[in-house]
C-alpha positions as CSV (number, residue, x, y, z in Angstrom):
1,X,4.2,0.8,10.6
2,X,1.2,1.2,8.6
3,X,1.5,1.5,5.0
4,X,0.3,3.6,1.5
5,X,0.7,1.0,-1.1
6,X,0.7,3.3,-5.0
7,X,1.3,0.4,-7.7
8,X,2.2,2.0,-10.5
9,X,3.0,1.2,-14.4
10,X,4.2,2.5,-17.7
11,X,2.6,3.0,-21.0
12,X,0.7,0.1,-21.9
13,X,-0.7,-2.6,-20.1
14,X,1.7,-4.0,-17.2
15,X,-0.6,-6.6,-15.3
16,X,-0.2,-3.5,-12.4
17,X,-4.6,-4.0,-11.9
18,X,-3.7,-7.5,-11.7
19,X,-1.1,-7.7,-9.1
20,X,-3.5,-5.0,-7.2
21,X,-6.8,-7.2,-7.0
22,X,-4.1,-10.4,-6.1
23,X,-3.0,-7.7,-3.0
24,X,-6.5,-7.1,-1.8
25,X,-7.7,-10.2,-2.2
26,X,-4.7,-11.9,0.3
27,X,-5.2,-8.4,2.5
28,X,-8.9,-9.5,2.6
29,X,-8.5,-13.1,3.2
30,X,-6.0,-12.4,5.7
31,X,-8.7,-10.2,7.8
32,X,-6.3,-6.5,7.2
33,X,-8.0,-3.6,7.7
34,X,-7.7,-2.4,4.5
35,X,-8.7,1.1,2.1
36,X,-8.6,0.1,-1.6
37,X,-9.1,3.0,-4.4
38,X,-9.0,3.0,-8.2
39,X,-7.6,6.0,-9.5
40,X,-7.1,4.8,-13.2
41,X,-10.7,6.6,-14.2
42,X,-10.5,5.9,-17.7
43,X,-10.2,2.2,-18.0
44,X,-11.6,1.7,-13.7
45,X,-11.4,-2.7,-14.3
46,X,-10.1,-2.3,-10.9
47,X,-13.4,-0.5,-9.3
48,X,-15.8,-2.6,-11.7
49,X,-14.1,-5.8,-10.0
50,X,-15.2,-5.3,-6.4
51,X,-18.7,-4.4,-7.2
52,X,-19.9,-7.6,-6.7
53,X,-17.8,-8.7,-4.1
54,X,-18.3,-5.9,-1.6
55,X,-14.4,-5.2,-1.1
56,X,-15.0,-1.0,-0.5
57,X,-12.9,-0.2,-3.9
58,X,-13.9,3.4,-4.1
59,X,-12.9,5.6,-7.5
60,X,-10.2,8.2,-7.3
61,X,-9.1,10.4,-9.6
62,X,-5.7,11.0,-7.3
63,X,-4.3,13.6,-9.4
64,X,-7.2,15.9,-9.2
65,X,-6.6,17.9,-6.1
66,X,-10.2,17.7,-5.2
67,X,-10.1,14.2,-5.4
68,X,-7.0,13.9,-3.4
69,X,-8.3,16.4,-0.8
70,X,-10.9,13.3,-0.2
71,X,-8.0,10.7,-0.2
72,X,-6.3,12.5,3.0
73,X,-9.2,13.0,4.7
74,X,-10.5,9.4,4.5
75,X,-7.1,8.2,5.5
76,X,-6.9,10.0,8.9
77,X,-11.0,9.5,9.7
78,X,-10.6,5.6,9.0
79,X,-6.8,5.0,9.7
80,X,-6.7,1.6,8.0
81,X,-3.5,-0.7,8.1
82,X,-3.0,-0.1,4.2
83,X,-4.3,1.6,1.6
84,X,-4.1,0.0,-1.6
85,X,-4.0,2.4,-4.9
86,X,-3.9,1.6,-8.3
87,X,-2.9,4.3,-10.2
88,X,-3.4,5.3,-13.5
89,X,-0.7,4.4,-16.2
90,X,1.8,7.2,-17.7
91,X,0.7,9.7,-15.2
92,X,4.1,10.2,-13.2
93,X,4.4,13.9,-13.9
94,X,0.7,14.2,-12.6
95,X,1.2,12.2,-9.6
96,X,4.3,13.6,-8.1
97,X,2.4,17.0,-8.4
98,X,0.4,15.6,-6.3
99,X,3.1,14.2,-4.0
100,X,4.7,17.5,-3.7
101,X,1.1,19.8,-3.6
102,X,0.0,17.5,-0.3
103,X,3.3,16.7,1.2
104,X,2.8,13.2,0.9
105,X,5.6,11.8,2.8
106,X,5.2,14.3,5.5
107,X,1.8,13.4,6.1
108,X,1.9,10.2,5.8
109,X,5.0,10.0,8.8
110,X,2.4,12.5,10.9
111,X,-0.1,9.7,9.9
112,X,1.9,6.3,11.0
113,X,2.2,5.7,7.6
114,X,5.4,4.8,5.2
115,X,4.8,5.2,1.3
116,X,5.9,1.9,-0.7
117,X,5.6,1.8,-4.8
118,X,5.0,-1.1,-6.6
119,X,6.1,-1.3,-10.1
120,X,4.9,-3.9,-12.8
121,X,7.4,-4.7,-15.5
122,X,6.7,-5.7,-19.0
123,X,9.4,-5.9,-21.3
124,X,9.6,-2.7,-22.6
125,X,11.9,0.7,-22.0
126,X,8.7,2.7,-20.7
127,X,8.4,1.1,-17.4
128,X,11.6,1.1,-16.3
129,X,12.2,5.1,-17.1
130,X,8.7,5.7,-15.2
131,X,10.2,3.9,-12.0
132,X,13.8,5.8,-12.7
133,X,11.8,9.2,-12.4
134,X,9.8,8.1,-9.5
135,X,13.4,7.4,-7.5
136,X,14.9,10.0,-8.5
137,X,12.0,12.3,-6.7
138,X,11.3,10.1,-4.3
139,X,15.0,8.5,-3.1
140,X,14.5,6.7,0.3
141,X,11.6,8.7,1.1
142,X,9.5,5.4,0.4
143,X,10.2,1.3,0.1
144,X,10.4,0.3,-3.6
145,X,8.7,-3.2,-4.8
146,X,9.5,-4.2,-8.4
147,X,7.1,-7.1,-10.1
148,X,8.1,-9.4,-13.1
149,X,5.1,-10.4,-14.6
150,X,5.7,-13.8,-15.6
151,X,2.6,-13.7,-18.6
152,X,4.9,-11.8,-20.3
153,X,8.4,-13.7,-20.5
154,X,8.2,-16.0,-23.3
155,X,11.4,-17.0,-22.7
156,X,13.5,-13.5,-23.2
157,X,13.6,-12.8,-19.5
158,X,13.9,-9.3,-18.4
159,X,17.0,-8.7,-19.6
160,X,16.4,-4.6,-19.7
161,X,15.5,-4.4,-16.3
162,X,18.4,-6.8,-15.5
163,X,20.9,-4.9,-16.8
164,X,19.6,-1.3,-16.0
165,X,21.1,1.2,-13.4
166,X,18.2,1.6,-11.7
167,X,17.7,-1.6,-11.0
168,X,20.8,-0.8,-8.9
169,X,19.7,1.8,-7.8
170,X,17.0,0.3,-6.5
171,X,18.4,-2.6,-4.9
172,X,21.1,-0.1,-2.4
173,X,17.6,1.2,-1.5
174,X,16.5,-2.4,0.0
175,X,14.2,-2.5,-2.8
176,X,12.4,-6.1,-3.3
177,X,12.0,-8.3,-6.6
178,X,8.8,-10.2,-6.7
179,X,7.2,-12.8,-9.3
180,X,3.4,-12.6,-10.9
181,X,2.9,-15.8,-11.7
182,X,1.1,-16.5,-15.0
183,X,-2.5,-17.2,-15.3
184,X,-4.1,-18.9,-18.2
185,X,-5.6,-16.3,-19.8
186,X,-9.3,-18.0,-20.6
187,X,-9.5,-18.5,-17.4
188,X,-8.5,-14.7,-16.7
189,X,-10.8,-13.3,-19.2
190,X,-13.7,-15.3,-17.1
191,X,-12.6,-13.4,-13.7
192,X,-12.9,-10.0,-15.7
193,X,-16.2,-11.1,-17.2
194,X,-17.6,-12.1,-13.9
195,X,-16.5,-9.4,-12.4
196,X,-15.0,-11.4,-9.0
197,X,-11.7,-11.3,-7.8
198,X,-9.2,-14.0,-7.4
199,X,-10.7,-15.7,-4.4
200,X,-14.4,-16.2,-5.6
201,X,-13.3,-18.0,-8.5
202,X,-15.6,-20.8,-7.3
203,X,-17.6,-23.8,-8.6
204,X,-20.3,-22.1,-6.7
205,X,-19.7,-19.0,-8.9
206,X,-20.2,-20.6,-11.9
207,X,-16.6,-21.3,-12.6
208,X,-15.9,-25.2,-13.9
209,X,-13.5,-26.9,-12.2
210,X,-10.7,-26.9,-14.0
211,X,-10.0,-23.1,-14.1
212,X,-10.8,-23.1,-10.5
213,X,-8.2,-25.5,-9.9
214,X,-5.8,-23.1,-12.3
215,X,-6.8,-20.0,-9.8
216,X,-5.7,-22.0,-7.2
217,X,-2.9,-22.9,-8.5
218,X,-2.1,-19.4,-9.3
219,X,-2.8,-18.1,-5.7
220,X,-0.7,-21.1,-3.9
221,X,2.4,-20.1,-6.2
222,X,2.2,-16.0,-6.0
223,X,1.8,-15.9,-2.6
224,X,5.4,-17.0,-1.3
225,X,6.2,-14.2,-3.4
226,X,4.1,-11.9,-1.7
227,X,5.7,-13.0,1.5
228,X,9.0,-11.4,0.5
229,X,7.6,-8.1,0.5
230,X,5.1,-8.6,3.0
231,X,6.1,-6.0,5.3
232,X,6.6,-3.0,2.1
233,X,3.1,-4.2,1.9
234,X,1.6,-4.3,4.6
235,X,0.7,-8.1,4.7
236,X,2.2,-8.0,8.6
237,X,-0.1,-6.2,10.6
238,X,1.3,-3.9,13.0
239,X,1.2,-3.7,16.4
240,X,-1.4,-1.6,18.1
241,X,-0.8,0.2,21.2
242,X,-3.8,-1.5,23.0
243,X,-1.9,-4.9,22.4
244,X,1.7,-3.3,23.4
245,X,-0.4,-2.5,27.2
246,X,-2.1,-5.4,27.3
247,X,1.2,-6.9,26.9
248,X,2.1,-5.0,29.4
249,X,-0.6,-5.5,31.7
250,X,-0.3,-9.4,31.4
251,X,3.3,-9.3,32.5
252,X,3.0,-7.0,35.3
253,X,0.4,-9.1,36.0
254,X,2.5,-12.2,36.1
255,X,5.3,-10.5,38.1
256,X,2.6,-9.2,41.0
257,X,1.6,-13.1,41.5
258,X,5.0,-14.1,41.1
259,X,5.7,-11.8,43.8
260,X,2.7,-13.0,45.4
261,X,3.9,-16.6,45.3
262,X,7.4,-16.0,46.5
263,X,6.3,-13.8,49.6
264,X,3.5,-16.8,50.6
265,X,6.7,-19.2,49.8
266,X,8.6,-16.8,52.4
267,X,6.1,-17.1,54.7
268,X,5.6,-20.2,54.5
269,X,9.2,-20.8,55.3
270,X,9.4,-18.9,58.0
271,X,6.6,-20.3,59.7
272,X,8.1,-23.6,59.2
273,X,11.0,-22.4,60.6
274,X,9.6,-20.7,63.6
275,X,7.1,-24.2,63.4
276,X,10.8,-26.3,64.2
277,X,12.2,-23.7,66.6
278,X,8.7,-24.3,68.6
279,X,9.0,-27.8,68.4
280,X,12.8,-28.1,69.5
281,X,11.6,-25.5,72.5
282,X,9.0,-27.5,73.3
283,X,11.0,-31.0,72.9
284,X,13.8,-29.5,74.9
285,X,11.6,-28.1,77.8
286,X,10.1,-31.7,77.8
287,X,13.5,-33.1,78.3
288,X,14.5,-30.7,80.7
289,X,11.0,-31.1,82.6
290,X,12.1,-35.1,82.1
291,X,15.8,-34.3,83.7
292,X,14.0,-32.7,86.3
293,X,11.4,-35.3,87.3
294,X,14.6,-37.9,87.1
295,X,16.6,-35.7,89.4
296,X,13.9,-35.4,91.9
297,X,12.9,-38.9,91.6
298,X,16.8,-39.8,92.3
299,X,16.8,-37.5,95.1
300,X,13.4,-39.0,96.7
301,X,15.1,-42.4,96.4
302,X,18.2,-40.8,98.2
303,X,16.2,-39.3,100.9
304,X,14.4,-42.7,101.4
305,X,17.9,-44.8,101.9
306,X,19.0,-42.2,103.8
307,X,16.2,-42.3,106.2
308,X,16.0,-46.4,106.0
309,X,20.3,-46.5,106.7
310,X,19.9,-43.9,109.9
311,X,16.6,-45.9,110.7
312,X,18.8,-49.0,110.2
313,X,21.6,-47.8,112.7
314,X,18.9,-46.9,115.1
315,X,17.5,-50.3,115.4
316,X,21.1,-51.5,115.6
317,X,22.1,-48.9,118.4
318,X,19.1,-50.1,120.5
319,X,19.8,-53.9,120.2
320,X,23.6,-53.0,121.4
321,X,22.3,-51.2,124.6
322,X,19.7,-53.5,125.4
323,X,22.6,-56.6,124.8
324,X,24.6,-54.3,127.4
325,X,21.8,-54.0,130.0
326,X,20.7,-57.8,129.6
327,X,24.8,-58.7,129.9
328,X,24.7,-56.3,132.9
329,X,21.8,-57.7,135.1
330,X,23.3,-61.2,134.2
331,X,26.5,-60.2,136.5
332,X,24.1,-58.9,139.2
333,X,22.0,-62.0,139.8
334,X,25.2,-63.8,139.7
C-alpha cells in the first residue's frame, strides 16, 4: 500500500526537518516515486533545501483549507508511492482540523493510501503530549513511527519517553522505534548553508573531505534504522497491478509451453510406441513370410523324394519284369 508520510514535532526544535530531508533523500536515491511538501511556512529550511537539487519540494501551508484543497488534488492527479510532509511544529489542534474537515483517512483508503506519523523526540514533555493527542484522535487509523534523535542524548537517554504511557500505547499499536544518528554539527551547518541535501554532500560540491566522509558515515548508520520502518514509510515500493498480470501472464505463459511440451512428449511416445508395434508387425510378418518360404521349401523337397522314391520303384519294377522275361526265354531255348 501506498503511503502519506506527516512527520510531526513539538514546540521547539526536534531534528523532524532533519529526519525529513534524510527520508527523501534515501526515497530519491532508491528511485520512489515520491511527492515531498513543506508545510512549516514560517521557518520553510525544508523547501529552501531542495532548491538546488531539483527534488519537487513544493510549499504547503496544510492547515489552510485552500492549501489543502491543492494537497488532495495533487495526490489523486499524480498518485505517487509516498508523499512526504513536514509539518509545522505545535500545530496539532490546526492539523487535525484539517484531518477531520477533508476526511483524511477516508480519502486516503479511496486513494490506496495508509496515513503513517512520524514523531521526533527531544527530551522534553512537549513532544511526547503532542504525539499523545495525535493517538488519541487518530488510534489505529494510521501506523505510528517514533524517532530518538541521538544529537540530543548526552548521556540522559530518553527516560520520559521511556517511561510514558503512550509509549505503550503506542507500541500495542505496532508502532516502530527508530534512531537519528548524530551528525557533527559543523558539518551540518555546511549542508544548511549550501543548501543540498544529505546525498550531494560531495567533494565536487565544495565539501572537504572529511565532513564528506562524516555524511557518509551518517547515512551508512541511519539507514538500517530506516529499514525497520521501511514499510510505515514507504521505502518498499508496492506492487503495481501491471506487474501482478505480467506476473500473471509469464506463468500462464510457462504453463501453455509446459503443456505444449508434455503433449509433443505424448506424442512423441506414442509414435514410438505405434513406431515398435510397426516394427514387431513387420518383424513378425517377416518371420511368418520366413516360416512360410521354409514350409514350402520342405514341402518342395518332399515332393522331389517322393517323386525320386516312386521313380526309384519304377526303375526297380522294370528290371524285375525284364529279369522274368530274360529267365523265361532261357527255359524256352532250352
Amino acid at each position: 500500500m501506498k503511503r502519506i508520510v506527516m512527520i510531526l514535532g513539538g514546540k521547539g526544535g526536534t531534528g523532524k526537518t532533519a529526519f525529513t530531508r534524510l527520508l527523501l533523500d534515501v526515497l530519491h536515491t532508491n528511485n520512489i516515486h515520491y511527492l515531498g511538501y513543506d508545510a512549516d511556512t514560517e521557518n520553510p529550511e525544508l523547501f529552501e533545501y531542495y532548491q538546488n537539487f531539483g527534488s519537487g519540494v513544493q510549499l504547503l501551508n496544510f492547515i489552510e483549507v485552500a492549501e489543502a484543497k491543492r494537497f488532495f488534488t495533487e495526490i489523486k492527479a499524480d498518485s505517487p508511492d509516498v508523499v512526504v510532509v513536514d509539518m509545522p511544529g505545535a500545530s496539532g489542534n490546526k492539523t487535525r482540523e484539517i484531518i477531520n474537515k477533508f476526511g483524511l483517512f477516508k480519502i486516503a483508503g479511496d486513494l490506496g493510501y495508509r496515513v503513517s506519523l512520524v514523531t521526533v523526540l527531544n527530551l522534553g514533555y512537549s513532544v511526547i503530549t503532542s504525539l499523545k493527542a495525535m493517538l488519541e484522535f487518530c488510534g489505529n487509523q494510521a501506523d505510528y513511527v517514533v524517532v530518538k534523535n541521538l544529537c540530543w542524548d548526552k548521556g540522559l537517554g530518553f527516560q520520559r519517553w521511556d517511561n510514558s504511557k503512550t509509549r505503550v500505547a503506542i507500541s500495542e499499536l505496532n508502532g516502530i522505534e527508530i534512531e537519528l544518528p548524530e551528525l557533527e554539527y559543523s558539518t551540518f551547518d555546511m549542508l544548511i548553508e549550501k543548501g543540498l541535501p544529505f546525498s550531494a554532500a560531495t567533494e565536487e560540491n565544495g565539501f572537504p573531505f572529511g565532513d564528506y566522509l562524516l555524511v557518509s558515515g551518517f547515512l551508512d548508520q541511519a539507514k538500517p534504522e530506516l529499514e525497520k520502518a521501511a514499510v510505515y514509510l514507504g521505502l518498499h515500493q508496492p506492487v503495481t497491478n501491471q506487474a501482478v498480470v505480467s506476473q500473471s501472464l509469464s506463468a500462464s505463459a510457462a504453463d501453455i509451453n509446459k503443456s505444449t511440451d508434455n503433449n509433443k512428449s505424448a506424442v512423441s511416445q506414442s509414435l514410438s510406441v505405434d513406431n515398435g508395434k510397426s516394427v514387431v508387425s513387420q518383424s513378425s510378418a517377416a518371420d511368418i513370410n520366413k516360416s512360410a518360404v521354409s514350409q514350402s521349401s520342405s514341402a518342395e523337397v518332399n515332393q522331389a523324394v517322393s517323386s525320386t522314391s516312386r521313380s526309384a520303384s519304377t526303375a526297380n519294377k522294370s528290371e524285375v519284369t525284364e529279369t522274368k522275361a530274360r529267365r523265361g526265354r532261357k527255359k524256352a531255348d532250352e
